[in-house]
TIPA-52804 format. One record per atom (N, C-alpha, C): atom name; x, y, z. Coordinates in steps of 0.001 Angstrom, whole numbers, plus 500000, padded with zeros to 6 digits. Layout:
N
+-------+--------+--------+--------+
: atome :      X :      Y :      Z :
+-------+--------+--------+--------+
:    CA :      X :      Y :      Z :
...
+-------+--------+--------+--------+
This chain:
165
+-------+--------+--------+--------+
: atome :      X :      Y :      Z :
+-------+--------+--------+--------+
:     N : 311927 : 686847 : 205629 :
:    CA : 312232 : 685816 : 204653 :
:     C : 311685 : 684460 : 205115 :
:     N : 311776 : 683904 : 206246 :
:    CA : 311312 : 682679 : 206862 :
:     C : 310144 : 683184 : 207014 :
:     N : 309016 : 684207 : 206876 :
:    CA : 307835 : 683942 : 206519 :
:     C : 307341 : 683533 : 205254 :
:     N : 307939 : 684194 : 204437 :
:    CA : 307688 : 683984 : 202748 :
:     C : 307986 : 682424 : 202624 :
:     N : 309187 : 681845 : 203384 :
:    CA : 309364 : 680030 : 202684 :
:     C : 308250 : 679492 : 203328 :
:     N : 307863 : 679908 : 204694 :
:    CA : 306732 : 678901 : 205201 :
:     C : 305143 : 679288 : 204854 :
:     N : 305169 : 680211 : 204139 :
:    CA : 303647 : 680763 : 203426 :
:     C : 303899 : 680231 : 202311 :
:     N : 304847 : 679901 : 201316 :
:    CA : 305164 : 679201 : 200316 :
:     C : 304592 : 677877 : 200330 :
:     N : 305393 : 677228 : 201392 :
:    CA : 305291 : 675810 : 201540 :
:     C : 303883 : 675398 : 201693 :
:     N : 303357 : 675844 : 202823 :
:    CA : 301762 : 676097 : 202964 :
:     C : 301002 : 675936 : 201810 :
:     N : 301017 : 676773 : 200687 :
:    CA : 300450 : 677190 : 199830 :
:     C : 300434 : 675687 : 198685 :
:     N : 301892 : 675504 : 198640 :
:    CA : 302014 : 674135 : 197972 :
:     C : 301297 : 672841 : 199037 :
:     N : 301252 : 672628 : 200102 :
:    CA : 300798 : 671810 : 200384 :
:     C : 299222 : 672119 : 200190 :
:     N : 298755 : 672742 : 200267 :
:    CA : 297589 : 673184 : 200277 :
:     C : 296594 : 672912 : 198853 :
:     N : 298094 : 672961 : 197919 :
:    CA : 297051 : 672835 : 196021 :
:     C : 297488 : 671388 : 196519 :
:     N : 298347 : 670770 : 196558 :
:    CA : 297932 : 669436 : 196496 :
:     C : 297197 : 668455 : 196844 :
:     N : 296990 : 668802 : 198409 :
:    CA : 295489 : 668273 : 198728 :
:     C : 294250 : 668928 : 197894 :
:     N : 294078 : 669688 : 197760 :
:    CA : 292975 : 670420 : 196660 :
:     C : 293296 : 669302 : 195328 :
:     N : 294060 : 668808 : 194542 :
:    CA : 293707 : 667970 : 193517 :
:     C : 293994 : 666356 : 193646 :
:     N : 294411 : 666013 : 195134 :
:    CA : 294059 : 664560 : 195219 :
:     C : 292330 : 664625 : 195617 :
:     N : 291708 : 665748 : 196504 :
:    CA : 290692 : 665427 : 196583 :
:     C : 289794 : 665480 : 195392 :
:     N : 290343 : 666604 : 194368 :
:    CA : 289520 : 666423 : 193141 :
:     C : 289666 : 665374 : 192384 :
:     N : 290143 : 664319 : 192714 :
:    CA : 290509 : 663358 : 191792 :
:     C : 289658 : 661745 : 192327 :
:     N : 289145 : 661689 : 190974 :
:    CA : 287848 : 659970 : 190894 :
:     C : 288596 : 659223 : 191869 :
:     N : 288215 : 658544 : 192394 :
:    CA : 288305 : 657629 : 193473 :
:     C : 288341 : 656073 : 192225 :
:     N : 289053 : 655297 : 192020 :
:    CA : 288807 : 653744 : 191068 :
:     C : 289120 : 653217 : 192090 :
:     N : 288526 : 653023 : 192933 :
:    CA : 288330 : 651616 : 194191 :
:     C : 287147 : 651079 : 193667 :
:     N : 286296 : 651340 : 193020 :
:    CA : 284836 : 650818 : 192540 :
:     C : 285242 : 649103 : 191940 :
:     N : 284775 : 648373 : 192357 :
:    CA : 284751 : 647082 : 191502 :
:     C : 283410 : 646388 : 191374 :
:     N : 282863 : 645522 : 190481 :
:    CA : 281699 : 645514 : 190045 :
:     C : 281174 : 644457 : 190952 :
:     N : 279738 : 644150 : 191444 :
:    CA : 279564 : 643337 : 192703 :
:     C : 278828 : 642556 : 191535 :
:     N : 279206 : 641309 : 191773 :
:    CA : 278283 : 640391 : 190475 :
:     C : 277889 : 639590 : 191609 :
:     N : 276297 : 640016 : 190782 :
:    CA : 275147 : 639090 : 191360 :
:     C : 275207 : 637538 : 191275 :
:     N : 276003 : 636887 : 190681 :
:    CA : 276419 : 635334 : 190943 :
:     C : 277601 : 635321 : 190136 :
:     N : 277904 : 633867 : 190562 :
:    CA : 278772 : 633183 : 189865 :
:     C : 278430 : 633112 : 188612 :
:     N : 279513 : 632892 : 187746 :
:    CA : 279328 : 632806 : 186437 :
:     C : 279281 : 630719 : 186168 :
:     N : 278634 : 630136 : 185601 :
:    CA : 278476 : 628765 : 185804 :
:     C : 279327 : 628499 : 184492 :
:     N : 279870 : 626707 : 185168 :
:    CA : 280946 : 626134 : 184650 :
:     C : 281605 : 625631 : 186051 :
:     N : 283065 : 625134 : 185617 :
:    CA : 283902 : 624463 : 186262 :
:     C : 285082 : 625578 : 187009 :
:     N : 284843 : 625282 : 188461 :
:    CA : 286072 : 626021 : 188556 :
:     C : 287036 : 625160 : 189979 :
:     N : 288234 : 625796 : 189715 :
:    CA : 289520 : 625101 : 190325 :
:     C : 289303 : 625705 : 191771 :
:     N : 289072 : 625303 : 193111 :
:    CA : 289248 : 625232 : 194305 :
:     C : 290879 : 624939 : 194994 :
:     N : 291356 : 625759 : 195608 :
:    CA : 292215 : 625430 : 196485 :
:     C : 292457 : 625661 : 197775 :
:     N : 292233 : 624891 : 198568 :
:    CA : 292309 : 624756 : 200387 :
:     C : 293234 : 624631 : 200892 :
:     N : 293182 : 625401 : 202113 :
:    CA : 294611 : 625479 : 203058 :
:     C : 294012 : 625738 : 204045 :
:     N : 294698 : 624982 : 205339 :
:    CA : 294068 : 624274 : 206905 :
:     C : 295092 : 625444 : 207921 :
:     N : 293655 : 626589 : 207938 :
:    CA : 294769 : 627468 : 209052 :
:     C : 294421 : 627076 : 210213 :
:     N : 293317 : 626652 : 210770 :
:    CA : 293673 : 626043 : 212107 :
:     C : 292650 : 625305 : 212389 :
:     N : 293381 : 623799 : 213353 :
:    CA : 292905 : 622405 : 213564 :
:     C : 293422 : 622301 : 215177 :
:     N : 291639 : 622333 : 215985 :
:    CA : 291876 : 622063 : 217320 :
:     C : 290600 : 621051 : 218003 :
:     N : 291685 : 620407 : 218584 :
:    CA : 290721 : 619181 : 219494 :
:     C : 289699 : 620336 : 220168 :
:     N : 288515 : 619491 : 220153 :
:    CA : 287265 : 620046 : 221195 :
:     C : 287205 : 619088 : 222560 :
:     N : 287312 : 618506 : 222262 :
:    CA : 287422 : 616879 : 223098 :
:     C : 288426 : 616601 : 224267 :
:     N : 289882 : 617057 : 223735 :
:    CA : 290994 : 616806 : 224441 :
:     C : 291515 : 615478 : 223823 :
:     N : 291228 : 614783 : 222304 :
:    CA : 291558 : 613455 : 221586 :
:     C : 292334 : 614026 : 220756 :
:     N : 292929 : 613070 : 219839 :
:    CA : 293234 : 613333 : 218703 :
:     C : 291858 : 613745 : 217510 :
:     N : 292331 : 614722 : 216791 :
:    CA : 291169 : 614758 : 216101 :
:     C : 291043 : 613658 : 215011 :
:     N : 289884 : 613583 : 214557 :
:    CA : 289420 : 612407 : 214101 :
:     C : 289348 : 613079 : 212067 :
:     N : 290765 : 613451 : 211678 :
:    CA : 290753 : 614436 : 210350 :
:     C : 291961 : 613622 : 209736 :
:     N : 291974 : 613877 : 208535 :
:    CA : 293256 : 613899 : 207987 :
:     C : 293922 : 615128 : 207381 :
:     N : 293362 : 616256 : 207860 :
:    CA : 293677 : 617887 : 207671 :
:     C : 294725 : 618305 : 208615 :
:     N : 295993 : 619141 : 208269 :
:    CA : 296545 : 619134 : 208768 :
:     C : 297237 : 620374 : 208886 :
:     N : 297616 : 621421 : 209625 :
:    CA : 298103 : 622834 : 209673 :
:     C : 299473 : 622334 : 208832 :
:     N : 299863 : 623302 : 207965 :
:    CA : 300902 : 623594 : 207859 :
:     C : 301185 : 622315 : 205931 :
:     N : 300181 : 621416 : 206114 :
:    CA : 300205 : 620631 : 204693 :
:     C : 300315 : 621125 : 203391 :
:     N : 300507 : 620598 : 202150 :
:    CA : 300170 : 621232 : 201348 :
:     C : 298310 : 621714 : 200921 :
:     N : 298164 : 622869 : 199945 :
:    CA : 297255 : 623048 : 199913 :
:     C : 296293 : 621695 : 199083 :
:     N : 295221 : 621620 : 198978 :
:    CA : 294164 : 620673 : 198421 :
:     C : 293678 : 621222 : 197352 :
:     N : 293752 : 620716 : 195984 :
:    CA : 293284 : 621298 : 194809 :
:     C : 291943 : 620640 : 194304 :
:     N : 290890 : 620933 : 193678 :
:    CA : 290028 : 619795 : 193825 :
:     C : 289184 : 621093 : 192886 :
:     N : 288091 : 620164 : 192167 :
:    CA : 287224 : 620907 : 191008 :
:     C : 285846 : 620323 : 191127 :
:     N : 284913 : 621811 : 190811 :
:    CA : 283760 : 621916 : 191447 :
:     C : 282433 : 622148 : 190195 :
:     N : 281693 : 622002 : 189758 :
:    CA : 280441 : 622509 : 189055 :
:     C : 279781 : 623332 : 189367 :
:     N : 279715 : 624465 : 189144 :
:    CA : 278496 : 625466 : 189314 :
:     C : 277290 : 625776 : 188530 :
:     N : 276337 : 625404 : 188971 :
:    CA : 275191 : 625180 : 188071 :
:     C : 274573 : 626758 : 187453 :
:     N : 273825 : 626795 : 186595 :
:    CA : 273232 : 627764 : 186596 :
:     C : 272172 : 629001 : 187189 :
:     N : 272468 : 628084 : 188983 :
:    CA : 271362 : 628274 : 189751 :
:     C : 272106 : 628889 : 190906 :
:     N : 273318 : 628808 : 190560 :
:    CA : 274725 : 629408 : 191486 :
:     C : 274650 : 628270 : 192701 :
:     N : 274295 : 626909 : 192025 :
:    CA : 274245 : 625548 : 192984 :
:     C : 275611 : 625114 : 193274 :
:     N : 276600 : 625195 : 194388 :
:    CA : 277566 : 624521 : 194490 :
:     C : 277486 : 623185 : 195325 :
:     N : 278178 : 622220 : 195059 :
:    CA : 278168 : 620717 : 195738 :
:     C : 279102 : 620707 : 196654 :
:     N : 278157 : 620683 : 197619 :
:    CA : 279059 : 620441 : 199214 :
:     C : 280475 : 619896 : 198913 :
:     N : 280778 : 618733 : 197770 :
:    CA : 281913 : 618098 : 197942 :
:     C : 283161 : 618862 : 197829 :
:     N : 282664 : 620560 : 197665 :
:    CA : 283926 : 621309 : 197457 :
:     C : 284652 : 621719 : 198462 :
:     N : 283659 : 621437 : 199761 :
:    CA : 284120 : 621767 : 200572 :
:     C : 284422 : 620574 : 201916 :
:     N : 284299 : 619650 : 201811 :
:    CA : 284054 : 618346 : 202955 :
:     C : 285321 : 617302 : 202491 :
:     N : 285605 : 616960 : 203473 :
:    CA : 286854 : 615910 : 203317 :
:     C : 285905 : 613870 : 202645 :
:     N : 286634 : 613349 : 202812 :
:    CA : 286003 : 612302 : 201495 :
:     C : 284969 : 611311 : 202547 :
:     N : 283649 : 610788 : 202065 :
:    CA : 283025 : 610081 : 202993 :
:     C : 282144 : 610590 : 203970 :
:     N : 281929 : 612358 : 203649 :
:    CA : 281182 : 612855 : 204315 :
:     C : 280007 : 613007 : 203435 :
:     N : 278882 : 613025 : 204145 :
:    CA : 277537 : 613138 : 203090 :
:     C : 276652 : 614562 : 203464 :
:     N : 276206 : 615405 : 203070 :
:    CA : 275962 : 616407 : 203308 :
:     C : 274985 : 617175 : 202734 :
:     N : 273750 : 617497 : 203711 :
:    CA : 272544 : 618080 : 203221 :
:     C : 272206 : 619862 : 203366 :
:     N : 272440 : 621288 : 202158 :
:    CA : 272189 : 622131 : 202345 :
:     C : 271554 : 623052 : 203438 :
:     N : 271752 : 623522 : 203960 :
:    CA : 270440 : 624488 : 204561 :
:     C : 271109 : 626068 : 205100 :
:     N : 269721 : 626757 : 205102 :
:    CA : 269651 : 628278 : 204871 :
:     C : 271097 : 628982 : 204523 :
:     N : 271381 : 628326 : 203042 :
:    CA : 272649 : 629022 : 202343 :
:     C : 271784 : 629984 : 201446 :
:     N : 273038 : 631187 : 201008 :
:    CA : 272605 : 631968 : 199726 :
:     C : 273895 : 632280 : 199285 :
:     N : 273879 : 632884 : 197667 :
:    CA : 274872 : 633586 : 197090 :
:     C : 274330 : 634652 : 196524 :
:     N : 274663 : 635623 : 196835 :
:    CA : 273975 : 636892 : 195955 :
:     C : 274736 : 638221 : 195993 :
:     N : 275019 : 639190 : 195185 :
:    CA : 275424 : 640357 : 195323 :
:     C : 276781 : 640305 : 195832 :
:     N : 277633 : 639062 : 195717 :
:    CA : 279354 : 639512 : 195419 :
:     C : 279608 : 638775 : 197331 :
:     N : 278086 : 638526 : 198073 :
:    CA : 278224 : 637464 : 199234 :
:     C : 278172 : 636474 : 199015 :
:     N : 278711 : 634922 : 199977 :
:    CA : 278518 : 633291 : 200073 :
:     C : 278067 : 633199 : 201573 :
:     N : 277194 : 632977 : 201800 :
:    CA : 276929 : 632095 : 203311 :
:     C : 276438 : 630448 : 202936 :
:     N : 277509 : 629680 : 202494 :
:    CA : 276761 : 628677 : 202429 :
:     C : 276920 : 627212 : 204091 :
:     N : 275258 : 626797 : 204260 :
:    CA : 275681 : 625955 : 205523 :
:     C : 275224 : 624314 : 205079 :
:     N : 276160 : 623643 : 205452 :
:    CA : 275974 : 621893 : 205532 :
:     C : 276280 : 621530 : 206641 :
:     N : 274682 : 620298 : 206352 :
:    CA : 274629 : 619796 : 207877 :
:     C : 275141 : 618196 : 207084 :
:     N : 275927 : 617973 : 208026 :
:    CA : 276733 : 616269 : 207175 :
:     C : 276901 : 615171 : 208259 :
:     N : 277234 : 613927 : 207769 :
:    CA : 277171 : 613213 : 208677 :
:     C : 278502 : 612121 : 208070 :
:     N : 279460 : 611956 : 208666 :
:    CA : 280319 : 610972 : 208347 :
:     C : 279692 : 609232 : 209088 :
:     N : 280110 : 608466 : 208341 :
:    CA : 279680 : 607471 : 208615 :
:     C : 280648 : 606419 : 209591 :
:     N : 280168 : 605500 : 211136 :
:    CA : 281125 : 605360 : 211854 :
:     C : 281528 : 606565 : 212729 :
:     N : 281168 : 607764 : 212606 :
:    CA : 281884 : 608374 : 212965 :
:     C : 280207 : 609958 : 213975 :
:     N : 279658 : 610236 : 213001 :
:    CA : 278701 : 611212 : 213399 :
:     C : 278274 : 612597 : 212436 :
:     N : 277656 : 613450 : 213297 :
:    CA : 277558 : 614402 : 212942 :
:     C : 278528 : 615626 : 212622 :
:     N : 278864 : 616818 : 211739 :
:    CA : 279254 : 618133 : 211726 :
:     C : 278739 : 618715 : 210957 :
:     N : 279210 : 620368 : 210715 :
:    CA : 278493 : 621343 : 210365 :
:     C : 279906 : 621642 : 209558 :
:     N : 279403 : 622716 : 208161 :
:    CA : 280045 : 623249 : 207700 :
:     C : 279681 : 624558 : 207562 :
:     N : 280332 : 625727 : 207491 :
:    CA : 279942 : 626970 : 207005 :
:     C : 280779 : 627671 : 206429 :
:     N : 280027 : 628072 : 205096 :
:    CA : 280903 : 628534 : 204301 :
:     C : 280953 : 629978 : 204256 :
:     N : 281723 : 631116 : 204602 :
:    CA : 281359 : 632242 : 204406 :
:     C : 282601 : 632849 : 203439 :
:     N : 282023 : 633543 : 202562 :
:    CA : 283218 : 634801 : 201567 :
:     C : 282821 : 635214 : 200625 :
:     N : 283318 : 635881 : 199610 :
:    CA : 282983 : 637136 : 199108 :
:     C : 283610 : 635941 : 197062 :
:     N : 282618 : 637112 : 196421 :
:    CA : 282856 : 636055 : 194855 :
:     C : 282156 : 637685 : 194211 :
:     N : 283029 : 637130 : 192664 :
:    CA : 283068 : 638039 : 191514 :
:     C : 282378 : 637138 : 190912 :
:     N : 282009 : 637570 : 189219 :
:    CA : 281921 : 636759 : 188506 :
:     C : 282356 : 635656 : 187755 :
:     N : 283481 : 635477 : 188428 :
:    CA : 284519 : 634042 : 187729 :
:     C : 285489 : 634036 : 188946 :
:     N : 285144 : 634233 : 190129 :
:    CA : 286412 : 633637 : 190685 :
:     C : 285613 : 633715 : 192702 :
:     N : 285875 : 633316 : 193797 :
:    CA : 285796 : 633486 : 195141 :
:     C : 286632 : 633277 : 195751 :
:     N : 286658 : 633870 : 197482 :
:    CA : 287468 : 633779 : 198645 :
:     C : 286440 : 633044 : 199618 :
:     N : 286897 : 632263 : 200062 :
:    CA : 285739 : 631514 : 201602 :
:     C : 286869 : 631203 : 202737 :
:     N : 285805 : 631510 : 203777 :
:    CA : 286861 : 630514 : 204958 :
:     C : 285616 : 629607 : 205253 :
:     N : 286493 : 628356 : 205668 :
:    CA : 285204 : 627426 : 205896 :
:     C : 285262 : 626732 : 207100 :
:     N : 284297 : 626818 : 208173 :
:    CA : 284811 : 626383 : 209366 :
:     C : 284109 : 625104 : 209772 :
:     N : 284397 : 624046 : 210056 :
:    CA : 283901 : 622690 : 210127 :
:     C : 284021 : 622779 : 211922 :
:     N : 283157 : 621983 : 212275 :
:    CA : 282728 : 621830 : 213807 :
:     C : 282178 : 620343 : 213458 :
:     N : 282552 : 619990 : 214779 :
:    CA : 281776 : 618412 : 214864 :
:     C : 281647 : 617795 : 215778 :
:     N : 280485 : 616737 : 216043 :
:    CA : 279571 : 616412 : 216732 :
:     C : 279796 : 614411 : 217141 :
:     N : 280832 : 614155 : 217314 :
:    CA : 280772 : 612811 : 217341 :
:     C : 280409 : 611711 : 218440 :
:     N : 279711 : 610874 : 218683 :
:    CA : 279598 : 610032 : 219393 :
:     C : 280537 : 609484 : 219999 :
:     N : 281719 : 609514 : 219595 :
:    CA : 283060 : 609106 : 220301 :
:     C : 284219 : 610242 : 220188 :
:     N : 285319 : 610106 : 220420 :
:    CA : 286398 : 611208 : 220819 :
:     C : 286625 : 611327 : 219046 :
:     N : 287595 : 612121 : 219330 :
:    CA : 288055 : 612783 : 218048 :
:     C : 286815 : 614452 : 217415 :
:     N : 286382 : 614834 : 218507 :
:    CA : 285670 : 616041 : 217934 :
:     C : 286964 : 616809 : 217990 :
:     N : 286368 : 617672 : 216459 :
:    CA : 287390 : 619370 : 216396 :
:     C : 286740 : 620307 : 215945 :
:     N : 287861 : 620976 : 215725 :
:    CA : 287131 : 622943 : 214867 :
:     C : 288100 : 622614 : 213857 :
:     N : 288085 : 623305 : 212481 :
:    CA : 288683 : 623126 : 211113 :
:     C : 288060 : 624534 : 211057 :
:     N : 289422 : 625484 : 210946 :
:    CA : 289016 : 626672 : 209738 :
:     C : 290208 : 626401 : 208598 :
:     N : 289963 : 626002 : 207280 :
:    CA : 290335 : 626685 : 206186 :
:     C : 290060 : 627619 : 205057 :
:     N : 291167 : 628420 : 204461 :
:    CA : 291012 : 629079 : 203437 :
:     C : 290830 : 628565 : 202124 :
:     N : 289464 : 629177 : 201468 :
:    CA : 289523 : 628386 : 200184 :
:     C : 289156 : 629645 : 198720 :
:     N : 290090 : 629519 : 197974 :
:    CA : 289668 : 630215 : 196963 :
:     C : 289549 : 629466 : 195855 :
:     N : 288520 : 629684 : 195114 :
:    CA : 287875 : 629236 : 193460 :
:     C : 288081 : 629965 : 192407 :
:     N : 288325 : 629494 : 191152 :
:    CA : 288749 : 630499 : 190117 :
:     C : 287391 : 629085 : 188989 :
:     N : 287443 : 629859 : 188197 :
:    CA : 286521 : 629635 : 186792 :
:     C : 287398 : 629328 : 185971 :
:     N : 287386 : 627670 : 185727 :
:    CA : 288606 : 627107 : 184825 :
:     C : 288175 : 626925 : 183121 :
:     N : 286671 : 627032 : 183347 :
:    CA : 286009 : 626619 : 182067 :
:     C : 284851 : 625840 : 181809 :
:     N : 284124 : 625343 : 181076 :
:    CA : 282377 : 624704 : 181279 :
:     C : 282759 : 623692 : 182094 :
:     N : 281256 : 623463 : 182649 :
:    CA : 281672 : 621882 : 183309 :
:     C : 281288 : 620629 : 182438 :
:     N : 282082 : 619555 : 182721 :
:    CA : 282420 : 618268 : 181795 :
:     C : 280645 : 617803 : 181536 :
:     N : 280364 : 617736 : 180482 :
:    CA : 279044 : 617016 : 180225 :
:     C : 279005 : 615777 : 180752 :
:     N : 277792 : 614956 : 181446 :
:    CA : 277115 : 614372 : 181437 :
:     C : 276950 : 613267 : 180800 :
:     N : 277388 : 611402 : 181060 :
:    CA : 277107 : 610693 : 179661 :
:     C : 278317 : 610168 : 179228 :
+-------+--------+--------+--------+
């Protein structure tokens, strides 16, 4: 008799793996080749802020703050403006960024004024109306106050961007 329940049991475990494996896999989600252009809503949050220096850092970013809401233009060229990502007074010139196929590597080389050089890099993953980035700021200053800045930033597609005029 205790062979028959455990050849039983067997048997049932056995069809059931047989029709989870027969069964479609819907993990598939669609990799969109860019952003969809228009306006979309950015929100930042400062997971971690450390002196390089041994100073105070020279930020007004702060672990543990509220998040930063702030709105961005995306051109039709999947062009985003550094300012989505840089704190205020920083000026900031592109280089070897791309967006393509559902990736972001975007990099800015910037320069605060009074103050020096940093780098931004943007790396994360985007659909067609919405992204995830972490963005890690490093910097280069002539006087104390150098740090590291990683925050989290996600974008959503709020609607066209404001005309011009």
């Amino acid at each position: 008799m205790r062979l028959i329940v455990m050849t039983a049991a067997s048997a049932v475990l056995l069809a059931s793996c047989g029709d989870e494996a027969a069964a479609p896999a819907n993990n598939d989600v669609a990799v969109a080749a860019a952003l969809t252009p228009g306006e979309y809503e950015l929100t930042a949050k400062v997971d971690e802020l450390r002196s390089t220096d041994k100073t105070t850092p020279a930020t007004t970013s702060k672990v543990g703050a509220d998040p930063v809401v702030t709105k961005t233009c995306v051109g039709p060229d999947n062009a985003m403006d550094s300012a989505a990502f840089i704190e205020a007074r920083e000026t900031c010139t592109p280089s070897d960024s791309y967006m393509k196929d559902g990736r972001m590597n975007l990099q800015y080389k910037c320069n605060r004024p009074g103050k020096g050089q940093l780098t931004q890099l943007v790396d994360g993953d985007f659909t067609a109306d919405s992204f995830t980035a972490q963005v890690r700021t490093a910097t280069y200053y002539a006087g104390s106050g150098d740090y590291e800045l990683v925050r989290s930033v996600t974008g959503k597609r709020v609607g066209d961007c404001a005309k011009a005029g």
